[in-house]
N, C-alpha and C positions, 0 to 999 in steps of 0.2 A: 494540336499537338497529340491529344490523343484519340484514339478511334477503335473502339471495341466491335465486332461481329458476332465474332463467336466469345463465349464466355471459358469454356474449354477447349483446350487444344493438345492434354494429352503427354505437352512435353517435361510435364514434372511428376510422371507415374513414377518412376525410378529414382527419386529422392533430390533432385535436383532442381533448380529455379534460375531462370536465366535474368541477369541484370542487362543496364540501360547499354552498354557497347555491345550487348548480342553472347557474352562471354556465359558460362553456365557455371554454378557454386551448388556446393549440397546446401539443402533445407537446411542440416546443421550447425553448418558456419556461421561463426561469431557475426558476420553482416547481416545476415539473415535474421540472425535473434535482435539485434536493434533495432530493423526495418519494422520485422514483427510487433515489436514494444513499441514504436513509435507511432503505430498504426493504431494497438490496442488503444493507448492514451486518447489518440484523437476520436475513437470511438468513444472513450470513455468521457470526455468532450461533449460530446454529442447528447450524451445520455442527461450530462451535466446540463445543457444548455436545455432540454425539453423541459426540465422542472425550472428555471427561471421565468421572472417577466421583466425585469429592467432590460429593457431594450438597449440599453447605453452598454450593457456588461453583455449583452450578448453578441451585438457588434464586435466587437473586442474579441470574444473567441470566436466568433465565427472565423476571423482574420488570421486567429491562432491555428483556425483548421485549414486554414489555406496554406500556412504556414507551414505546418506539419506535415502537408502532402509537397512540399518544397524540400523538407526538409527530410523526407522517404528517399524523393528522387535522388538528392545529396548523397546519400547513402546508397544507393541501388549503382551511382558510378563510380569506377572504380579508377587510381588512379589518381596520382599528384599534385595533380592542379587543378586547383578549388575556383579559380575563376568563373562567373557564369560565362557563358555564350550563347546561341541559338536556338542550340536543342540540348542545352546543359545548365540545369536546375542547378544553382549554389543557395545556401544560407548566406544573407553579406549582412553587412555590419550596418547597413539602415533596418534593417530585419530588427537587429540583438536594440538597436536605439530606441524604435519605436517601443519595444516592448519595455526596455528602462523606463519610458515618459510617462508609458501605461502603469506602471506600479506606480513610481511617483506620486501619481495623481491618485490614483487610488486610496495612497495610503497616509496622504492629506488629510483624509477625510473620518479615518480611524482614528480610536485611543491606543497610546503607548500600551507594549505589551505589561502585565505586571505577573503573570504566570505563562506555561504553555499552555499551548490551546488541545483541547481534544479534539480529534475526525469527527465533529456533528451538525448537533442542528440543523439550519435550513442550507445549509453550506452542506451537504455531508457527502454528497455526489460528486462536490468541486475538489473535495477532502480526496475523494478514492483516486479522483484524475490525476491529481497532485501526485499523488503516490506513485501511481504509474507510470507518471511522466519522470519523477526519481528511477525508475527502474530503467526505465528506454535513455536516460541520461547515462546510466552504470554502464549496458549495454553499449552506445555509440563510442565511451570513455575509450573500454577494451578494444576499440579499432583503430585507436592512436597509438602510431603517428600517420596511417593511412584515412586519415576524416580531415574533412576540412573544420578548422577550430573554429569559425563560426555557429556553426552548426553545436557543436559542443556548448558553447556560450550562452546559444538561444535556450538549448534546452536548461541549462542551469538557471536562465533567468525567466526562462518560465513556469518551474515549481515556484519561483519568487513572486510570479505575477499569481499564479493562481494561489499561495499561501494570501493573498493579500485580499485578494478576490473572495474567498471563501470568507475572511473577516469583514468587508464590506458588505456583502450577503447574508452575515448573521449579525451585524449593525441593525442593518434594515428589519430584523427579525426578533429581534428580542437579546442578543448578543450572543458573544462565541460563551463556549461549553470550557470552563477552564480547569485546567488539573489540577486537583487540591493534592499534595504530596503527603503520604503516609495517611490518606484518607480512610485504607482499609482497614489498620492495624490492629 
């Protein structure tokens, strides 16, 4: 499906980027800033997964990042109909499942919350992802009702997998970092 040569080729010197039907959008367009975000996240993923060793939780996002280059493509084609086909990447709804079954399980295995949690501990990489993946969530929103809601869905429930993710990581760690309110006062 895909097959790079060349790495440049020039046709986006003058602001523009061409999506999956051959059509061309400014770099500035709201599709473009999702794509962008959603890319960031899964880098941020990436970054997140080097400092793990549970193999079990890295399987799991490495799927997310396959996921997330599914769910670029989603984004990169333009146009109505969210069904996949051939040479037409969708987010479907065994996607958004799997990842339900994946918190689930996860958060099995956690204490109820009894404060919020802070961005740290050994989790704190998974923390920024999260976040990101909040942001590329904003981002894909503003393209509706041109996204396919799958897609939408996924991303909402995977700040949820990785909020749970980050808690089972600082389980295994000594626990999460919790906010004590009016601590500074």
């Amino acid at each position: 499906m895909v097959r790079l040569n060349r790495i440049y080729t020039r046709t986006g010197d003058e602001g523009t980027t061409g999506l999956s039907d051959g059509s061309r959008i400014a770099k500035t367009d709201v599709r473009m800033q999702a794509i962008g975000d959603v890319d960031e996240a899964n880098s941020a993923i990436g970054v997140a997964i080097a400092a793990l060793t549970d193999e079990a939780l890295i399987a799991q996002l490495t799927r997310v990042q396959n996921d997330l280059f599914d769910l670029g493509a989603d984004l990169a084609t333009p146009g109505d109909d969210y069904e996949p086909g051939a040479m037409t990447l969708r987010i479907v709804s065994a996607q958004v499942a799997r990842i339900e079954a994946e918190i689930d399980a996860l958060n099995e295995h956690v204490p109820p919350l009894t404060s919020f949690v802070l961005p740290g501990g050994a989790a704190a990489s998974l923390h920024l992802a999260r976040a990101i993946v909040r942001r590329a969530e904003r981002s894909a929103v503003a393209l509706a009702p041109h996204a396919n809601t799958q897609a939408l869905v996924y991303l909402n429930r995977l700040s949820d997998f990785l909020f749970v993710a980050c808690r089972h990581v600082n389980l295994n760690a000594g626990g999460d970092v919790l906010w004590v309110a009016g601590a500074n006062r």
